[in-house]
C-alpha positions as CSV (number, residue, x, y, z in Angstrom):
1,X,0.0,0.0,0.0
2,X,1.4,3.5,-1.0
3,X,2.2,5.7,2.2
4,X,1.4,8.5,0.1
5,X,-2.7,7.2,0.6
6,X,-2.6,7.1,4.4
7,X,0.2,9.8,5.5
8,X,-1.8,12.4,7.0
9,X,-0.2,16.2,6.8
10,X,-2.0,18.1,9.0
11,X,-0.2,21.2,8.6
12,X,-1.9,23.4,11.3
13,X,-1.3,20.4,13.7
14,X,2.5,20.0,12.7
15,X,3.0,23.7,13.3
16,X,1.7,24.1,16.3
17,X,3.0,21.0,18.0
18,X,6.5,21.3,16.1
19,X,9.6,22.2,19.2
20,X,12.7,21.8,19.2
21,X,13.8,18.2,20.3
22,X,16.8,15.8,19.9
23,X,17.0,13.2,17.0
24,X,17.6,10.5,18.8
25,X,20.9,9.0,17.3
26,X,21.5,8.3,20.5
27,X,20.0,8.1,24.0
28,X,20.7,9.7,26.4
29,X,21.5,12.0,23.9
30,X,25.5,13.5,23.0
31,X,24.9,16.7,25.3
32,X,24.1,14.6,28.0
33,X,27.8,13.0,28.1
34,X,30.0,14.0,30.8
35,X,33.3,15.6,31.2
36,X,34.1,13.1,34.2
37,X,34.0,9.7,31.4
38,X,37.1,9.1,30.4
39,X,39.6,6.6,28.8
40,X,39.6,4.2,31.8
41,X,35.9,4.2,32.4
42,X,36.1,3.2,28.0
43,X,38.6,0.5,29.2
44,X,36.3,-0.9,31.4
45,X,33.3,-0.5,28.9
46,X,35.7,-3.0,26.8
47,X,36.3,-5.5,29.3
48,X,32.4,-5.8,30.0
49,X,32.6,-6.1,26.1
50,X,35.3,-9.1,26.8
51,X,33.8,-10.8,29.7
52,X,30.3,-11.1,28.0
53,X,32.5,-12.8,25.1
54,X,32.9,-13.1,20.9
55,X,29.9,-13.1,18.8
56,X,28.3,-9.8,18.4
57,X,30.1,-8.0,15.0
58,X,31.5,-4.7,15.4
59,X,30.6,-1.6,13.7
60,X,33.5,0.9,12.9
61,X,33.4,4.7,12.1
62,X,36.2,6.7,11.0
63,X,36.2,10.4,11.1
64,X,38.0,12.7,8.4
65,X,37.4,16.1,9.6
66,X,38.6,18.1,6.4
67,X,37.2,20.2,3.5
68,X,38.7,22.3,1.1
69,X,35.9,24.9,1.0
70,X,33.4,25.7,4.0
71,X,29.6,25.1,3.1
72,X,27.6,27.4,5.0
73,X,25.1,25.5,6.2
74,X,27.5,23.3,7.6
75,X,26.9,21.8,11.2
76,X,29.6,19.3,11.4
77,X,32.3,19.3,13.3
78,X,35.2,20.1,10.4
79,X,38.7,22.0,9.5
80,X,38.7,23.5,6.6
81,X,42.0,23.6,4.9
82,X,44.2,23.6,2.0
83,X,47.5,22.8,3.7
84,X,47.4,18.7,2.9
85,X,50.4,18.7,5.4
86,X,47.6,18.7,8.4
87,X,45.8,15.3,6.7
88,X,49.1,13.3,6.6
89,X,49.6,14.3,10.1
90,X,46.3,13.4,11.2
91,X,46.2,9.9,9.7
92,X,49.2,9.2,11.3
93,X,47.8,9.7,14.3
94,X,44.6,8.3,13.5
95,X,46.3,4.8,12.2
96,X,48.2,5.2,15.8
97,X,44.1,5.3,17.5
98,X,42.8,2.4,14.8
99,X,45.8,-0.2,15.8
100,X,45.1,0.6,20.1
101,X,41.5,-0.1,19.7
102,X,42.3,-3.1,17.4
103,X,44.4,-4.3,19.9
104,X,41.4,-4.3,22.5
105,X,39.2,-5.9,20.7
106,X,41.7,-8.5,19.2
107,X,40.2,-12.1,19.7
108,X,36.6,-10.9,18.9
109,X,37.3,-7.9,16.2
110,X,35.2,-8.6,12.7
111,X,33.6,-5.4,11.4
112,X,30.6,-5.9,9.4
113,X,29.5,-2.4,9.1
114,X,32.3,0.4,8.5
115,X,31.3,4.1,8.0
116,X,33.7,7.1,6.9
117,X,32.2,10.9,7.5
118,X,33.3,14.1,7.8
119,X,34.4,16.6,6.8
120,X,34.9,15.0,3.7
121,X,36.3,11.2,3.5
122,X,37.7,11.8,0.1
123,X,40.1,15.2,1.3
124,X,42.5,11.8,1.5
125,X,44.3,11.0,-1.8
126,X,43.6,8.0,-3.4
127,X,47.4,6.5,-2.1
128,X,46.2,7.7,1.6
129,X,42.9,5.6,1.2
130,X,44.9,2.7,0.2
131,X,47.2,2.7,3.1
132,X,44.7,3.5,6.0
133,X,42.1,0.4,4.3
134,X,45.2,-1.6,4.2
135,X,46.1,-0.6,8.3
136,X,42.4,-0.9,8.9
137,X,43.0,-5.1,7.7
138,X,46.3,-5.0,9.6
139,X,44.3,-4.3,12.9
140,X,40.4,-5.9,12.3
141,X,39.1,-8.9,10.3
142,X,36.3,-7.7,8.0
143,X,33.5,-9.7,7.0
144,X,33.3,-10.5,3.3
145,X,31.9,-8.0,0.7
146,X,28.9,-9.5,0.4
147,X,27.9,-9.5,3.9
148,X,29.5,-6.5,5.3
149,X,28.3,-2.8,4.6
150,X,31.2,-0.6,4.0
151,X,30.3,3.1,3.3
152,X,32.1,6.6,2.4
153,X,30.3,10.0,2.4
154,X,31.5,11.5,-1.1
155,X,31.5,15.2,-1.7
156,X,30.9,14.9,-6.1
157,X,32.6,17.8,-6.2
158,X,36.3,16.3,-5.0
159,X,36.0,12.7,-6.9
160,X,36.8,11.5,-10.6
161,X,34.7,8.6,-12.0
162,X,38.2,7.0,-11.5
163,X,38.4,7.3,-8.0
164,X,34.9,6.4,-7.5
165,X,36.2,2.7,-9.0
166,X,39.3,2.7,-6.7
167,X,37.1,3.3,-3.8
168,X,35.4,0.1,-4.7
169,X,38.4,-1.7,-5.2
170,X,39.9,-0.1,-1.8
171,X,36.5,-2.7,-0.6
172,X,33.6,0.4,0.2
173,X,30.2,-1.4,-1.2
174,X,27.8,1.5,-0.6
175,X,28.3,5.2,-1.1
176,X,26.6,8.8,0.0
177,X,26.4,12.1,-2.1
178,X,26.3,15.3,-0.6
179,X,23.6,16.9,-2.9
180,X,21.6,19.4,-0.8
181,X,19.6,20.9,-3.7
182,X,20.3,21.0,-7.4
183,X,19.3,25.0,-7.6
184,X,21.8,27.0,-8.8
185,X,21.0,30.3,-6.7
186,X,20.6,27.8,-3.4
187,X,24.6,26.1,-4.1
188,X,25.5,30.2,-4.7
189,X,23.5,30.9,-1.2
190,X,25.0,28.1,0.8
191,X,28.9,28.3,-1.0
192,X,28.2,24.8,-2.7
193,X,28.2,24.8,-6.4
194,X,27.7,21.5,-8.1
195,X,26.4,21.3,-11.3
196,X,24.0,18.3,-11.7
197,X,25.9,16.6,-14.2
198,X,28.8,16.4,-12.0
199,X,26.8,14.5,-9.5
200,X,24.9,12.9,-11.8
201,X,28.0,11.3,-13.4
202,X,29.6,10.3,-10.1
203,X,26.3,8.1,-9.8
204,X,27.1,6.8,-13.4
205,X,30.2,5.5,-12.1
206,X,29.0,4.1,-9.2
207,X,26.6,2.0,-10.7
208,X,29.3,1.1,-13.0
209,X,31.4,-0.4,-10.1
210,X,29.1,-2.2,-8.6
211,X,28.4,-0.2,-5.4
212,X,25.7,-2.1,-3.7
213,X,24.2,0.9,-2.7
214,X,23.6,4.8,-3.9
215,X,22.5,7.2,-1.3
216,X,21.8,11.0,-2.1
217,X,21.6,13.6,0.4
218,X,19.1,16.6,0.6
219,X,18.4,19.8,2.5
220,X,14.9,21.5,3.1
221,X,15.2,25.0,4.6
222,X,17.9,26.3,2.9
223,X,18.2,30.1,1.7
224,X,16.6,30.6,-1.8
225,X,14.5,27.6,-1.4
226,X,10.9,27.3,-2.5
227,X,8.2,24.8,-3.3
228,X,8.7,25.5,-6.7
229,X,12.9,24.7,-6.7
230,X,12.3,21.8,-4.6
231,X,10.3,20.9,-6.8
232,X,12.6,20.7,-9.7
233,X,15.1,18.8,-7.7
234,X,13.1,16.0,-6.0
235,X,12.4,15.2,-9.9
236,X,15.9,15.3,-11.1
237,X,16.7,13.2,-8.1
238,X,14.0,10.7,-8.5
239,X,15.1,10.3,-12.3
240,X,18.8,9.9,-10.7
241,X,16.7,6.6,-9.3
242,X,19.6,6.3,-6.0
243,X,18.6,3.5,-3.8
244,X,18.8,5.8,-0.5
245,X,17.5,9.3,0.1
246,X,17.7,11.2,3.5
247,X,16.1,14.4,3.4
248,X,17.0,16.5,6.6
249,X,15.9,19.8,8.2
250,X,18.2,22.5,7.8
251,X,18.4,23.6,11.4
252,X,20.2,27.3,11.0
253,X,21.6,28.0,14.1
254,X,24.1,31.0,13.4
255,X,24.8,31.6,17.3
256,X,26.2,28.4,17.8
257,X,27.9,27.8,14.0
258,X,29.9,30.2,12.6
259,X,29.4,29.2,9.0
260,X,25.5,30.2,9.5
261,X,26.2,33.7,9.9
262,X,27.0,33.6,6.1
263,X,23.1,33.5,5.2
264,X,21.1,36.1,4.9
265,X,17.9,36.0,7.2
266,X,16.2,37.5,4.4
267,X,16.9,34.3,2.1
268,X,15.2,32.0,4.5
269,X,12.3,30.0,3.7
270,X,9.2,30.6,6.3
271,X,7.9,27.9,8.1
272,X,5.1,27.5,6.1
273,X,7.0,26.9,3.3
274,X,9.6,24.1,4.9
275,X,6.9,22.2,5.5
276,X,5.4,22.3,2.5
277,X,8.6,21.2,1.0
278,X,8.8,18.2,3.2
279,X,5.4,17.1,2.7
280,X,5.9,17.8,-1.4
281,X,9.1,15.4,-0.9
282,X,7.7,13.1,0.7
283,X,4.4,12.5,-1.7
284,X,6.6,12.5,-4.7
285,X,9.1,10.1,-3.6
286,X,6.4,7.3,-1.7
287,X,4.6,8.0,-5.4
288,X,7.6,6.8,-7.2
289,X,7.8,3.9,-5.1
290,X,10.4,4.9,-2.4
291,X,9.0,3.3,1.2
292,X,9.2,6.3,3.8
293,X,11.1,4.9,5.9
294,X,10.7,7.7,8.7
295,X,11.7,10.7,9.8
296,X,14.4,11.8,6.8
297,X,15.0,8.4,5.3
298,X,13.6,7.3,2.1
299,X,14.5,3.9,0.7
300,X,13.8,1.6,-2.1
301,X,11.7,-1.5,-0.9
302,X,14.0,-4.0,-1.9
303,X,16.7,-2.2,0.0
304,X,18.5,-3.3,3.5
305,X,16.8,-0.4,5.5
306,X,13.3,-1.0,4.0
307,X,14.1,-4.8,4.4
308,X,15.7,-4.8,8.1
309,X,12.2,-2.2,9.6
310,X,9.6,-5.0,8.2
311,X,11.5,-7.6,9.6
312,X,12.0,-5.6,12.9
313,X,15.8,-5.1,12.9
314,X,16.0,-1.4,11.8
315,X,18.3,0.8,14.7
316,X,19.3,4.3,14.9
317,X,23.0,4.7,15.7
318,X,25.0,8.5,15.0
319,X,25.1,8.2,11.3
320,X,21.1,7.9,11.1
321,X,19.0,4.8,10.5
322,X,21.3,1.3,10.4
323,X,20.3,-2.2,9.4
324,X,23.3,-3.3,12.3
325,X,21.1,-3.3,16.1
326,X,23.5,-5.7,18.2
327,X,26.7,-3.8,17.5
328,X,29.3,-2.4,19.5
329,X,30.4,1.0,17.6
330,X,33.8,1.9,18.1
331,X,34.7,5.1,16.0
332,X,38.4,7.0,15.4
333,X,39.0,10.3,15.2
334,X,38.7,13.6,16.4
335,X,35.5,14.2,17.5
336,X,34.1,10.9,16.8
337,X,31.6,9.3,19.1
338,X,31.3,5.4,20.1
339,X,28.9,2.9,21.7
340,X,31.0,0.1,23.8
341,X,28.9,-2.0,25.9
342,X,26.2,0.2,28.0
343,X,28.3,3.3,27.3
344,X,28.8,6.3,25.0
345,X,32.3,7.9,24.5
346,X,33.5,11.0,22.5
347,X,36.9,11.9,21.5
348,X,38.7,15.3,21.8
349,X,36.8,17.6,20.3
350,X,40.1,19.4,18.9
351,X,43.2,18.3,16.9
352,X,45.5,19.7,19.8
353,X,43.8,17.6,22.3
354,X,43.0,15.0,20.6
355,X,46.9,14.5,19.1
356,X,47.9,15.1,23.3
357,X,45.5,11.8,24.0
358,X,47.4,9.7,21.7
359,X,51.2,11.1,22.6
360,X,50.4,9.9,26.3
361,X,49.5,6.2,24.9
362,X,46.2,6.6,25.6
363,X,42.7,6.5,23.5
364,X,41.9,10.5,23.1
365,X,38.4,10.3,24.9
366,X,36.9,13.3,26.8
367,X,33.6,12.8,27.5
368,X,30.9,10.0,27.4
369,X,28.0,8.4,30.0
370,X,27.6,5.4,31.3
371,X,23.9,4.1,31.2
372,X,21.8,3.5,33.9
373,X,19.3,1.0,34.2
374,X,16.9,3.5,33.4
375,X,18.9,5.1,30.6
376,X,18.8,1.0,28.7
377,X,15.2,0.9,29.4
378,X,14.2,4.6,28.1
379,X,17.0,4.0,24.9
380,X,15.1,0.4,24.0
381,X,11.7,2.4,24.5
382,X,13.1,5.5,21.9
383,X,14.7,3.1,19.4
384,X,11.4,0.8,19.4
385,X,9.5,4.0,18.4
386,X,11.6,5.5,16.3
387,X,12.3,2.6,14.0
388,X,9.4,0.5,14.2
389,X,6.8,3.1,15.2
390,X,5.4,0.8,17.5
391,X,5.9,-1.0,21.0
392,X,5.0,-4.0,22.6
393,X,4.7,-3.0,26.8
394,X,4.7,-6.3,27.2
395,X,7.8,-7.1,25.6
396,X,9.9,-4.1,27.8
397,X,8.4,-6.1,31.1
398,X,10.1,-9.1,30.0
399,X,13.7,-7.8,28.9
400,X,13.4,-5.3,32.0
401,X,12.0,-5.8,36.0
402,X,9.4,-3.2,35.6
403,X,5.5,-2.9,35.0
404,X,5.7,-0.5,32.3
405,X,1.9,0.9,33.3
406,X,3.1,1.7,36.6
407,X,7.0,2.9,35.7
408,X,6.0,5.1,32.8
409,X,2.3,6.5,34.3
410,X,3.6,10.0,33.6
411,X,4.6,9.6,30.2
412,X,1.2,7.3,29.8
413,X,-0.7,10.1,30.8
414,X,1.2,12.5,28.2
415,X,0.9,9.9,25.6
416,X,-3.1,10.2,26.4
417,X,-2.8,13.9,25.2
418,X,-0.6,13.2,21.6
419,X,-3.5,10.2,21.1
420,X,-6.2,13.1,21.3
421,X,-4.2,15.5,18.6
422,X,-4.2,11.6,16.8
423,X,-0.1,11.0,16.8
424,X,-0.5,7.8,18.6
425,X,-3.0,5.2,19.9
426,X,-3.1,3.1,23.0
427,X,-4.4,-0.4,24.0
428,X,-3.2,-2.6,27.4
429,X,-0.7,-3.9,25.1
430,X,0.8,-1.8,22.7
431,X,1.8,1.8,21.7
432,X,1.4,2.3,18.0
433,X,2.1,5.7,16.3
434,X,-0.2,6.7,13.2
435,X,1.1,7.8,10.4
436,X,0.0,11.4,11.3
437,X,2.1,10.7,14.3
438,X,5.4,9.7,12.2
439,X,6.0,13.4,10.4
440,X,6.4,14.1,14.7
441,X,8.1,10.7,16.1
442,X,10.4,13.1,18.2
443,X,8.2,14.7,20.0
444,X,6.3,11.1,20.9
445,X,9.9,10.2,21.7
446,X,10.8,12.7,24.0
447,X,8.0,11.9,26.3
448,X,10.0,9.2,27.3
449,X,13.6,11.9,27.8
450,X,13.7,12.2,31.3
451,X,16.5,14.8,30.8
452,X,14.5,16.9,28.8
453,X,12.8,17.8,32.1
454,X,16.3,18.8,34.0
455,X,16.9,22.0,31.1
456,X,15.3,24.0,28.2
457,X,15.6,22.1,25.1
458,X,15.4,25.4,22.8
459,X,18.9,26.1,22.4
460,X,20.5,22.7,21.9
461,X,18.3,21.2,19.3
462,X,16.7,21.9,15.9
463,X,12.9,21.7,15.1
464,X,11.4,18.5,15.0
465,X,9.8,19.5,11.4
């Protein structure tokens, strides 16, 4: 059946009920870490890891923080820099980071899932590639093409249709275009210009290397933006026919991102008009036989995302919507943010620090948490709902000690409130969110955030539409 028949848009409902809120990629969420984690309480986050024993596969991420040109919109946590001096000394000391965790996990260290973001992954030459693939071997055991799923975040702009085939070879089986928007005076707005046969020939290439899977990323909100543009390029990228879309919220936040400041307030869409972009994106794409697969992800049917939610195994992890839910994530480089047993750890946030972590011999982490009981039982309650859009109270009573009436009768009551606006329904048995309720799944899933009760929510976190 075509979500396109059964989404419900109510726009006067999403506007007044949109807030700002968290996304969820993790939970409790990364402003909640603590300065007092550090690399021993990671240490002993492994050996939990160890004394619990081999069989769970790991999930790596890598982070390459560099760009050669700053796009405004930009959130990210980058450096953006000519001098390629500053990437040869960063890999050395992110191989130095890749071979100490490798060495704690040796014994029980296949990757099936391995993720490089940025920045932008391809800043590295093509011989830098090869040689930190080739220490990433030296230190883990990956799982065979076919089964793992290897992916690079691509900037079009900085690739060749012959580096596109080497990254295959180098063993990456999906890959991720930054696209934003296909308008000409929205690249000028935002300092990206990419003409569309640029991108559209990097596709090309990747279907002619076999990448398993093409994923194009978009923008709503963006300065110079209309119904009308977006439009025109949620065609062009439906003809493009990728196998992944994500389609995120431009959350523009000029007092805490520099970049930002670039825009002119005067270019910005109104509200009204973001969400009538989202909900023209979203009819188009379910039309053309993309399954919504929630909040920003679109995805082919046949694909591993729209595969792993009807089978139940869809999770949320920091790089969005993952088809890998019983994986510890260990992630490299500055910045970068891991899940190790029932913990979250971030490195240094800066290339000083960070480099000072490694020259004492020790992994560069600065901040993380360490979850309570409550945090498990509140994270498995958030991931439920955000990837399957439904929950089973009975199912949390048996995998926790609780009655989930009687622990949760605050949030049941507030729940009772998003069921009259029609977001969710309730039964004795199950929590089910309607697909009115799935343009807002943050703000069902922050009923459940008992942090978001300790401080206002406003200035860390975008709109949930």
């Amino acid at each position: 059946m075509s979500l396109t028949k059964t989404i419900d848009f109510d726009t006067k409902l999403i506007t007044r009920l949109s807030k700002n809120g968290p996304r969820y990629t993790s939970y409790p969420t990364a402003d909640r870490f603590e300065d007092s984690f550090s690399y021993r309480d990671y240490l002993h986050a492994v050996a939990s890891v160890r004394t619990r024993g081999a069989g769970r596969p790991l999930s790596l991420y890598l982070h390459i923080p560099f760009c050669d040109t700053v796009c405004y919109y930009c959130a990210c946590n980058k450096i953006v820099t000519r001098n390629r001096e500053k990437a040869a000394t960063y890999l050395s000391y992110l191989k130095r980071e890749i071979a100490m965790q490798g060495t704690l996990f040796a014994g029980f260290n296949e990757v099936e899932q391995l993720h490089f973001g940025g920045g932008t992954p391809t800043y590295l030459s093509d011989v830098q590639m090869d040689e930190l693939m080739t220490h990433l071997r030296r230190n883990f055991k990956f799982a065979p093409d076919e089964i793992g799923e290897y992916s690079i975040e691509v900037d079009p702009r900085t690739v060749s249709q012959e580096r596109v085939r080497n990254l295959r070879h180098q063993g990456f089986n999906r890959i991720s275009l930054g696209v934003q928007d296909f308008d000409a005076e929205v690249q000028e707005a935002v300092n990206r210009v990419q003409p569309e046969a640029e991108t559209r020939a990097i596709i090309a290439a990747a279907r002619e290397a076999h990448f398993r899977s093409v994923s194009i990323d978009l923008i709503y909100g963006l300065p110079k933006q209309s119904l009308s543009t977006m439009a025109v390029t949620i065609d062009k990228v439906i003809d493009a026919s990728p196998d992944r879309i994500s389609i995120y919220h431009y959350a523009h936040l000029p007092h805490v991102f520099k970049p930002q400041r670039r825009i002119r307030e005067a270019d910005m869409p109104a509200s009204e008009e973001k969400l009538a972009m989202l909900t023209l994106c979203i009819k188009r794409l379910t039309s053309a036989g993309y399954v919504y697969i929630g909040m920003d992800h679109f995805a082919r049917p046949d694909d591993d995302l729209a595969v792993a939610q009807r089978q139940g195994r869809l999770h949320r992890n920091f790089q969005g919507y993952s088809t890998h839910a019983d994986s510890d994530l260990i992630s490299c480089g500055v910045s970068a943010i891991g899940a190790v047993g029932a913990t979250y750890s971030q490195n240094a946030k800066t290339l000083e620090a960070y480099y000072e972590g490694l020259d004492n011999n020790e992994l560069p982490v600065v901040r993380g948490v360490a979850l309570s009981m409550d945090d498990l039982l509140r994270r498995s309650v958030i991931g439920k709902l955000m990837c399957q859009f439904e929950l089973s109270m009975a199912a949390m009573e048996q995998a926790f000690p609780i009655s989930f009436a009687s622990y949760f009768a605050p949030e049941l009551a507030l729940l009772r409130k998003l069921e009259t606006d029609g977001l969710v329904t309730l039964d004795r048995e199950w929590i089910t969110v309607t697909m009115r309720g799935r343009l807002l799944i943050r703000n069902v899933c922050m009923v459940f955030d008992r942090y978001l009760a300790q401080a206002d929510a406003a200035p860390r976190y975008s709109r949930t539409v």
